[in-house]
N, CA, C and O atoms as a printed pandas DataFrame, in Angstrom:
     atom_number atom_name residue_name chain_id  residue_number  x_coord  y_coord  z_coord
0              1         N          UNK        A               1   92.644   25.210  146.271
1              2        CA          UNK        A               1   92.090   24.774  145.000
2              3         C          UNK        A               1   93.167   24.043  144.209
3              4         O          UNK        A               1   94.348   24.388  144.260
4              5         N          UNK        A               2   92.827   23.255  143.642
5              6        CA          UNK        A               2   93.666   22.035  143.198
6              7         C          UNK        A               2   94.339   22.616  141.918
7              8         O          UNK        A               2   93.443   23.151  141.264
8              9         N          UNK        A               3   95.690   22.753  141.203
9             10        CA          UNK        A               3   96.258   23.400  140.062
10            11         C          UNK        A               3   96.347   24.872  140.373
11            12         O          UNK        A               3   96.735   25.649  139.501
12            13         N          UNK        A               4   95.971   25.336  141.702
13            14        CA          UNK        A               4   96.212   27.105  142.011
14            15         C          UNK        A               4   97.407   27.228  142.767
15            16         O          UNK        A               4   97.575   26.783  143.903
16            17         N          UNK        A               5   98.326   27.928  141.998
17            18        CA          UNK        A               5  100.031   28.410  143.150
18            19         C          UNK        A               5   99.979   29.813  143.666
19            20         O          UNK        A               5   99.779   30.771  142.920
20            21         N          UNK        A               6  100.124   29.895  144.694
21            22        CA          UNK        A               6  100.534   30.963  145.638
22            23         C          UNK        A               6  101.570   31.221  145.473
23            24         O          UNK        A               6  102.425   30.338  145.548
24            25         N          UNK        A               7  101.999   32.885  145.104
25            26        CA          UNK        A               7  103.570   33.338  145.518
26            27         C          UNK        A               7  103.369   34.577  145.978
27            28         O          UNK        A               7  102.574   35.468  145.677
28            29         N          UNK        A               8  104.536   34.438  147.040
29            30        CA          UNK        A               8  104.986   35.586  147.728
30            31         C          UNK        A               8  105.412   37.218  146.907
31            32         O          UNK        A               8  106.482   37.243  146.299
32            33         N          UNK        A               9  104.912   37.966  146.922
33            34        CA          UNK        A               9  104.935   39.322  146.118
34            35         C          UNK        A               9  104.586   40.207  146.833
35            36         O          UNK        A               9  103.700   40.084  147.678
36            37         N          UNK        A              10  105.301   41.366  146.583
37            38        CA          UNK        A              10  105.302   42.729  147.357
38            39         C          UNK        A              10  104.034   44.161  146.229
39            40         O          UNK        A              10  104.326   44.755  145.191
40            41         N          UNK        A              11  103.152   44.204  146.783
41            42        CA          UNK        A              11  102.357   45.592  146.221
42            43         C          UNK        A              11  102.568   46.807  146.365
43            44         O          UNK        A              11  102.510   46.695  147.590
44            45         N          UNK        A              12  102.825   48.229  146.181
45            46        CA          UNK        A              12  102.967   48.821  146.724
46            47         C          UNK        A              12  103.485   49.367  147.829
47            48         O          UNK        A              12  103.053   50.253  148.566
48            49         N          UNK        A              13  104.735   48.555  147.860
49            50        CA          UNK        A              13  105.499   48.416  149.422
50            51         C          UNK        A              13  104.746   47.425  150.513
51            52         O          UNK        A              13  105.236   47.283  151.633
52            53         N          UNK        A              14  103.558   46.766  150.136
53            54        CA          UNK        A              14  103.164   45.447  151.241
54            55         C          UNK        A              14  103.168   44.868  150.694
55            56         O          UNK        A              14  103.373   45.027  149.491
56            57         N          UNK        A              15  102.817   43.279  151.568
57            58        CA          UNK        A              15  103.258   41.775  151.376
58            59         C          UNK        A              15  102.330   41.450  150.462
59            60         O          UNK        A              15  101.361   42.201  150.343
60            61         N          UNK        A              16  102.412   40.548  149.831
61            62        CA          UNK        A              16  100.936   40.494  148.677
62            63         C          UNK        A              16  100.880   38.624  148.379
63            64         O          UNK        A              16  101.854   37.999  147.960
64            65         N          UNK        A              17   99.640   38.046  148.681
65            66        CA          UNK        A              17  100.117   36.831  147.904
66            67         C          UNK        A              17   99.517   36.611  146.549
67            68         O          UNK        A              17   98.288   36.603  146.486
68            69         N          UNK        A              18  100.201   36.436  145.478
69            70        CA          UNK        A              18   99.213   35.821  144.082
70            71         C          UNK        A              18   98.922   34.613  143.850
71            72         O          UNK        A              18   99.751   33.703  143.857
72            73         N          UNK        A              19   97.551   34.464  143.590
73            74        CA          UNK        A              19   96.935   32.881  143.109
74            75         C          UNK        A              19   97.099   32.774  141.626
75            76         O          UNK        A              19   96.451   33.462  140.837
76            77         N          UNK        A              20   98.187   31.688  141.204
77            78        CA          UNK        A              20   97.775   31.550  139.721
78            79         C          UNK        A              20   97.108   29.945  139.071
79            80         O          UNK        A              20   97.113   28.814  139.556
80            81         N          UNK        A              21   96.765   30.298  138.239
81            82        CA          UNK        A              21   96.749   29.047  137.712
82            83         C          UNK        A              21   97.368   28.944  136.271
83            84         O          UNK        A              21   96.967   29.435  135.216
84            85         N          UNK        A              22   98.514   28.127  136.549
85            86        CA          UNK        A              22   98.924   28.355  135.060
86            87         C          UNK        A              22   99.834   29.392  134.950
87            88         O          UNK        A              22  100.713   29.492  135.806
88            89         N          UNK        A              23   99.729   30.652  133.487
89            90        CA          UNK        A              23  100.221   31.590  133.572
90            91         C          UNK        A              23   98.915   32.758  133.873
91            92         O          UNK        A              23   99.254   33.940  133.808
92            93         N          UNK        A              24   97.719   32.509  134.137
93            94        CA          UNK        A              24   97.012   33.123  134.504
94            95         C          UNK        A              24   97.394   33.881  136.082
95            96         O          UNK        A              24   98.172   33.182  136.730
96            97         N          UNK        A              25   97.070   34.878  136.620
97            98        CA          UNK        A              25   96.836   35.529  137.669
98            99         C          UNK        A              25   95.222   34.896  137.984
99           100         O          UNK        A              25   94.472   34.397  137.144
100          101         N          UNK        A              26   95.043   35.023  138.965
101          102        CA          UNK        A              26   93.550   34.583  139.399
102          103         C          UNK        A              26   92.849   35.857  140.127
103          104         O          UNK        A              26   91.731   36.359  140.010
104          105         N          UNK        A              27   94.251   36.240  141.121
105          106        CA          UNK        A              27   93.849   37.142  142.500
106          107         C          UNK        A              27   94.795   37.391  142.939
107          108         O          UNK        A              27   95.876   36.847  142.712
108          109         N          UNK        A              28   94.458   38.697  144.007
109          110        CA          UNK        A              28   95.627   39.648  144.578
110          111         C          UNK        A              28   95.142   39.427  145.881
111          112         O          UNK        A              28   93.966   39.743  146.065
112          113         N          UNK        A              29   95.839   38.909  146.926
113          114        CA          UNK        A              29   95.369   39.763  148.246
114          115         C          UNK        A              29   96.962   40.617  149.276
115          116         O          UNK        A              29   97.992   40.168  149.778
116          117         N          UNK        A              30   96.405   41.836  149.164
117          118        CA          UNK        A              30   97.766   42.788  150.159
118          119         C          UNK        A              30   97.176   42.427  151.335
119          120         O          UNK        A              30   96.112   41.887  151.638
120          121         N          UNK        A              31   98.203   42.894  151.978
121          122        CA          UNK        A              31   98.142   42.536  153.170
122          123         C          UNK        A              31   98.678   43.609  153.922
123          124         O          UNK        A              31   99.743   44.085  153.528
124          125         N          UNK        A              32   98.095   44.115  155.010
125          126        CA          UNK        A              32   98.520   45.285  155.923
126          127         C          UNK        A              32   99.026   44.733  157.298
127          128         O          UNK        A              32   98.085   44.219  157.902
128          129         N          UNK        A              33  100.123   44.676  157.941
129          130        CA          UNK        A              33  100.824   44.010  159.104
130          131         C          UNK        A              33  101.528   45.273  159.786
131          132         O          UNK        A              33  102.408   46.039  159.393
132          133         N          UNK        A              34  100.665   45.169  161.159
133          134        CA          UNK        A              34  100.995   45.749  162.227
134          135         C          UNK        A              34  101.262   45.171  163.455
135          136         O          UNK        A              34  100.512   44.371  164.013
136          137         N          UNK        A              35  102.319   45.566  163.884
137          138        CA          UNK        A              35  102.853   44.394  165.117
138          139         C          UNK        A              35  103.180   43.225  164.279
139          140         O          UNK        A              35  103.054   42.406  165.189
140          141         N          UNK        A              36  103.390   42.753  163.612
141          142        CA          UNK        A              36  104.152   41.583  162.905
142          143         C          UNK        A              36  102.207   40.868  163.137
143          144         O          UNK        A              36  102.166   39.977  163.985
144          145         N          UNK        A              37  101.200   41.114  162.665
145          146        CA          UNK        A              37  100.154   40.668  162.906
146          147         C          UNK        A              37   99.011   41.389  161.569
147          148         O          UNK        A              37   99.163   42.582  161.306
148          149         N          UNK        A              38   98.311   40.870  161.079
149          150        CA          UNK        A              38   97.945   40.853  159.524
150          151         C          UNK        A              38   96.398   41.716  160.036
151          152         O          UNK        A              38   95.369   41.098  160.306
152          153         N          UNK        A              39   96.504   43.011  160.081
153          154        CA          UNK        A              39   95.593   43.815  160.379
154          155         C          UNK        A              39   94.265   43.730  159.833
155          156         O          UNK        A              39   93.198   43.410  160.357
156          157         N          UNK        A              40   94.614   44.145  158.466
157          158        CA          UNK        A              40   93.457   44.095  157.211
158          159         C          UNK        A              40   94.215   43.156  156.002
159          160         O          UNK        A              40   95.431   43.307  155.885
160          161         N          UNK        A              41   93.459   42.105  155.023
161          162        CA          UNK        A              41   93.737   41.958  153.743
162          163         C          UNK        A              41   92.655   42.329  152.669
163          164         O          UNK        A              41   91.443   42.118  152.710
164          165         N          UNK        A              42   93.238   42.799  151.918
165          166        CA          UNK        A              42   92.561   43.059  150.673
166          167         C          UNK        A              42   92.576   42.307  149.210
167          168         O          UNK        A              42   93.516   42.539  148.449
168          169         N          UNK        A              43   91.752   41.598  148.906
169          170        CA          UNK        A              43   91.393   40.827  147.442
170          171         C          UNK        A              43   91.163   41.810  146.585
171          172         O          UNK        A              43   90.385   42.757  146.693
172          173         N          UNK        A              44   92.204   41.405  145.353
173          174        CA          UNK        A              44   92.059   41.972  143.800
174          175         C          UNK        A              44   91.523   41.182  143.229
175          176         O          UNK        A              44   92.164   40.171  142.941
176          177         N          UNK        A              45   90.250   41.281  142.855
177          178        CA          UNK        A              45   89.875   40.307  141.227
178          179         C          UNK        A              45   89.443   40.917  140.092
179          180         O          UNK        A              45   88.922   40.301  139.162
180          181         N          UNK        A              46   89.669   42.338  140.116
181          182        CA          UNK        A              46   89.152   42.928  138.756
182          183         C          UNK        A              46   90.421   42.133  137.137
183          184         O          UNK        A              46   91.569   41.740  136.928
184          185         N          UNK        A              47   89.652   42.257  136.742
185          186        CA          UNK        A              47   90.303   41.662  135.471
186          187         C          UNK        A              47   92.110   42.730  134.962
187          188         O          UNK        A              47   93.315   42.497  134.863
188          189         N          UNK        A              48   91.053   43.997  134.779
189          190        CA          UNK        A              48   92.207   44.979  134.581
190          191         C          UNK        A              48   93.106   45.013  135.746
191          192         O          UNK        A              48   94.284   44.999  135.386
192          193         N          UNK        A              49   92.997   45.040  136.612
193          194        CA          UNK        A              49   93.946   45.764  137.760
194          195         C          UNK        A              49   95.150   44.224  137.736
195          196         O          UNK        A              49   96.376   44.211  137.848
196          197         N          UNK        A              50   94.254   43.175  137.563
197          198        CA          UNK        A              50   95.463   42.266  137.202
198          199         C          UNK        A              50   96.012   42.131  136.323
199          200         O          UNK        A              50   97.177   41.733  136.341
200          201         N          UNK        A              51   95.249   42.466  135.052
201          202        CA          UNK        A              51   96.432   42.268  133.984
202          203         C          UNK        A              51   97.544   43.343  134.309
203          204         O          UNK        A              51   98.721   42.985  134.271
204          205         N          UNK        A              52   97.200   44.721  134.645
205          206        CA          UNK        A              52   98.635   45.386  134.938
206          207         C          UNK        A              52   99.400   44.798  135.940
207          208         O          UNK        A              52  100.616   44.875  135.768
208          209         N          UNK        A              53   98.966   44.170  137.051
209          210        CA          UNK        A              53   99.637   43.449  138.047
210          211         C          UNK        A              53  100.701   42.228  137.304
211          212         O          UNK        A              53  101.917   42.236  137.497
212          213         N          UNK        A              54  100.108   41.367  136.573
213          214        CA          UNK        A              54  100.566   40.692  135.905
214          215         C          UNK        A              54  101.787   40.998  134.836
215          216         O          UNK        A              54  102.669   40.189  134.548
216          217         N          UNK        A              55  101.642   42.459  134.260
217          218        CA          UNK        A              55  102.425   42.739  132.924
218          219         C          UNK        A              55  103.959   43.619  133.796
219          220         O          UNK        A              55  105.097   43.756  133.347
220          221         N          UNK        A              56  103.366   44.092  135.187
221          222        CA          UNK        A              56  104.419   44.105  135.981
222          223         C          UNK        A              56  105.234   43.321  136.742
223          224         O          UNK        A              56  106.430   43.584  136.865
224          225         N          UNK        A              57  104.791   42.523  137.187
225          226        CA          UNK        A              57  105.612   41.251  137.682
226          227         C          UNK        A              57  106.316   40.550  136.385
227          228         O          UNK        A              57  107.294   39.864  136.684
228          229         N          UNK        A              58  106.061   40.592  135.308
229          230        CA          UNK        A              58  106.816   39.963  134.226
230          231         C          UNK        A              58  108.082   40.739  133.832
231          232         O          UNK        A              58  109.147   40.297  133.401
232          233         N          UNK        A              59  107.710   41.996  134.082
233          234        CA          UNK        A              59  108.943   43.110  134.107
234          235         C          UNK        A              59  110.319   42.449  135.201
235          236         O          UNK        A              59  111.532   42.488  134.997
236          237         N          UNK        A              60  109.816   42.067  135.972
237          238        CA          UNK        A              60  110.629   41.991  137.423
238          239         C          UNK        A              60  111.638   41.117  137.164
239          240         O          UNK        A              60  112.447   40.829  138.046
């Protein structure tokens, strides 16, 4: 999507990528890697769960 950045971020001890736009968060997806191979991913889009996602990565 055109104006959306991806960065590399760690969740809970897994790989995580964030979509932003802007200073917005958009979305979360973790990622579970077994064998160096991406088992399951999981999408965050609740509003809340990102703003704490968000108010923590600003910590960092």
């Amino acid at each position: 999507m055109a104006g959306v950045e991806l960065t590399a971020i760690e969740i809970n001890g897994s790989p995580a990528l964030a979509a932003w736009a802007g200073d917005a968060l958009m979305s979360v997806v973790v990622l579970e890697v077994r064998d160096e191979l991406v088992g399951h991913a999981w999408a965050m889009m609740n509003p809340d769960k990102l703003d704490f996602v968000r108010r923590q990565l600003a910590r960092a």
